[in-house]
N, C-alpha and C positions, 0 to 999 in steps of 0.2 A: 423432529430436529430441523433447525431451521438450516436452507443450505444458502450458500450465498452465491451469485454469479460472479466469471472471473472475468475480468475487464482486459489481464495480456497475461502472457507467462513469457520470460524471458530466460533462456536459454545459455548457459556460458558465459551469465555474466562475473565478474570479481566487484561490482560496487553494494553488495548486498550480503556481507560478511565471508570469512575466509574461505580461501580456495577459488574454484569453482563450480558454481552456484545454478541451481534453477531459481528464480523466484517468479512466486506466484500471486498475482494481484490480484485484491479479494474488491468487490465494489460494494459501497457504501462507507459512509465516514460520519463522524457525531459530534467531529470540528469544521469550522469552516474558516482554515488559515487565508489570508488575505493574500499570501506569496504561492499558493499550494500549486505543485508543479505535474498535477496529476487532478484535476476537475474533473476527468471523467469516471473519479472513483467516486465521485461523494454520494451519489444515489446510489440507490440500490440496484432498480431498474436498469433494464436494458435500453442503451439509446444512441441514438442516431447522431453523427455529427458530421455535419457537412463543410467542407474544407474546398472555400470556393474560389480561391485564388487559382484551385486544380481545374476547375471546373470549365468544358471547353462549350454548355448548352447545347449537347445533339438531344437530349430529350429520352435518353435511353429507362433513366429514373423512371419519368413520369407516366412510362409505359406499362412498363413493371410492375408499379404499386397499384393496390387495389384499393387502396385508401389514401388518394393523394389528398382530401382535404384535412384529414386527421394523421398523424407519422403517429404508426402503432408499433415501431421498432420492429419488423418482422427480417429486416434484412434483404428485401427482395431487391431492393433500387443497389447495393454495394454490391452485391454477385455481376451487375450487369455494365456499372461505371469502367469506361474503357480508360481509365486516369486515376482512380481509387479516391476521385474527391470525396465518397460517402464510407465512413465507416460504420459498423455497429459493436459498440462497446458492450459486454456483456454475454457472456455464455455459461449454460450451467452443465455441469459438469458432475457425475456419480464417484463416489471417491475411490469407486476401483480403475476407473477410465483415468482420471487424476493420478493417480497413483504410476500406472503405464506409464506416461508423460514424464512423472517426473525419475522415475527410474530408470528410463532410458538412457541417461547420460550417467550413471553409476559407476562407469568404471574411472570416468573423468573424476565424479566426489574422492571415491577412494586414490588414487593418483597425488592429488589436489589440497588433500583436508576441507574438501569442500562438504556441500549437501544441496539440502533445499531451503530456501526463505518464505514463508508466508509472510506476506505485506498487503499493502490495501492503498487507498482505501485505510479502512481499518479492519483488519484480519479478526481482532480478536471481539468483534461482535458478534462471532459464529462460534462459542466456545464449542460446543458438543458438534459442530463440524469439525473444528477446526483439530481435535481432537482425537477424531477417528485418523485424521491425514495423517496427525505426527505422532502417533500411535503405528500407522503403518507403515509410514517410514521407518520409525525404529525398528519393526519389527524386519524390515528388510536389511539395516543396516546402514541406513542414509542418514544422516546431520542433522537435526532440525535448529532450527533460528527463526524468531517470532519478530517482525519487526514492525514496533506497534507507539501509538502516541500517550498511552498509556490509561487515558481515562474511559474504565468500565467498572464494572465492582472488582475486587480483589478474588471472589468465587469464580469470576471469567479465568485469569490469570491459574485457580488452583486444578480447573478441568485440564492443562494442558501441561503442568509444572512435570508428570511423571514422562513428558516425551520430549521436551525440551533442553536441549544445548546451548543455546545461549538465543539472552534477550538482545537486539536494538531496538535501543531505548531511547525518542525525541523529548529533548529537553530543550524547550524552546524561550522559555526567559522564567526566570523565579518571581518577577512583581506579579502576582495575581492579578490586579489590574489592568495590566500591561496585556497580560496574556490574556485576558477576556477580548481587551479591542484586538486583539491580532486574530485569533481564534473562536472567538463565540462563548468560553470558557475559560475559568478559571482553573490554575492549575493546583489546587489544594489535592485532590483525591490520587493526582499523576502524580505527585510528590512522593505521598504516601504509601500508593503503591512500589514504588521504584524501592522505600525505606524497605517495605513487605517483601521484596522480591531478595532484597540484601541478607535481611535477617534468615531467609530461606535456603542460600549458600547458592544463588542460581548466581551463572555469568552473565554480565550485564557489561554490556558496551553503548554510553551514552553518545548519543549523536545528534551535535547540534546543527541548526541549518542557521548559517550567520547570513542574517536581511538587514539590509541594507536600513538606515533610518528606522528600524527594529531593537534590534538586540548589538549592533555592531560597534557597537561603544562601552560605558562604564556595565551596563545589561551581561555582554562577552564575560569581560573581566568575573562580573561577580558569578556567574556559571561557573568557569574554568576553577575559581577558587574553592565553590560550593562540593564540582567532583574532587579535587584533591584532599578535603577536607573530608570526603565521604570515601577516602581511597575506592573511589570511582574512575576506570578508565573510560578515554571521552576521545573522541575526534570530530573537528569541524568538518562542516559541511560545504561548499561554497555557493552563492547563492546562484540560479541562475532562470534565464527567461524561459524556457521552454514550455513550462505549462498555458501562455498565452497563447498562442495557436490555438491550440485544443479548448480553450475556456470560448474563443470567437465559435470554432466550426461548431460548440453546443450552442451559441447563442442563440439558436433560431427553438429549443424547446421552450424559453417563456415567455 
């Protein structure tokens, strides 16, 4: 089983379907959206990002590492930064240690009509992970919600359909074209899976991310019209900058 490492887990949050939420962010992705407001998920690897506007040079990093000419992601230089300029993105995690984490705030889900979010990255390249989790979840009694961009096989989607509460669903523009130059891919099979998920009676909640010079014109419109037409419920997303910091302080791995 392939496991994935987790890049953050956020705690309490509501922007990651109803109630309140753990969601957990899975790294690696198999798009490469040109707005994506989360770069440090796209690999899989663990990695290092350096945030040097923090950075005040006492030299504590370079002390630390035992590999300063090579950054092998070990984490030693972020334990010791007196400013937290260095992060390391990426932890792996056993899914009964996972599971701990996210049950800890259970009385909050049940409260709430909350649970937990698997997101990413993209979550669902780790089916037979991803599947023991929300397997264990249910069996605790927690929420599960996959929140995923949609293209893998349809077999990914059916390892996890017996534990899942509801889908979000990124529906990012319907020109196939369109969505190549925005994402690296075309969205023919994220289409189809989203039909497969409909036909399967699973809740789906589409969520668009409306970019600027993207989709924020006639693009919008014909989405909004495509979910109503699909009695698909949908809520916008708004665009915004914060994945740039994070895409500079990785700039220095290539």
């Amino acid at each position: 089983m392939t496991a994935p490492l987790i890049f953050d887990i956020k705690r309490a949050t509501t922007a990651d379907g109803p109630g309140l939420r753990t969601a957990v962010f899975f790294k690696g992705c198999n798009l490469r959206c040109t707005w994506c407001h989360n770069p440090e998920g796209q690999r899989a690897a663990a990695e290092l990002a350096v945030f040097r506007e923090k950075c005040i040079g006492c030299g504590a990093c370079r002390t630390a590492c035992a590999t300063p000419e090579v950054c092998s992601a070990c984490g030693a230089c972020t334990a010791c930064c007196p400013t937290e300029a260095r992060r390391l993105y990426g932890r792996a995690y056993g899914t009964d240690e996972l599971l701990d984490v996210i049950a800890a705030d259970q009385i909050y889900y049940d409260a709430t009509g909350g649970g937990v979010t698997f997101s990413g990255g993209e979550c669902m390249l780790y089916p037979a992970f991803l599947a023991e989790m929300a397997g264990k979840c249910r069996e605790k009694g927690i929420s599960v919600a996959i929140d995923t961009a949609g293209h893998v096989p349809f077999a990914s989607f059916e390892a996890v359909l017996p534990y899942t509460d509801l889908f979000l669903y990124d529906i990012k523009c319907l020109d196939p074209e369109l969505h190549r130059r925005g994402t690296g891919v075309d969205n023919r099979l994220i289409l189809s899976n989203l039909q497969q998920l409909q036909a399967r009676g699973k809740q789906v909640l589409v969520r668009i991310p409306v970019i600027p010079d993207f989709n924020d014109g006639a693009e919008l419109a014909r989405i909004k019209e495509y979910c109503e037409r699909h009695a698909l419920t949908y809520e916008t997303l708004p665009y915004h900058a914060m994945g740039e910091s994070k895409a500079r302080a990785l700039s220095h791995r290539t």
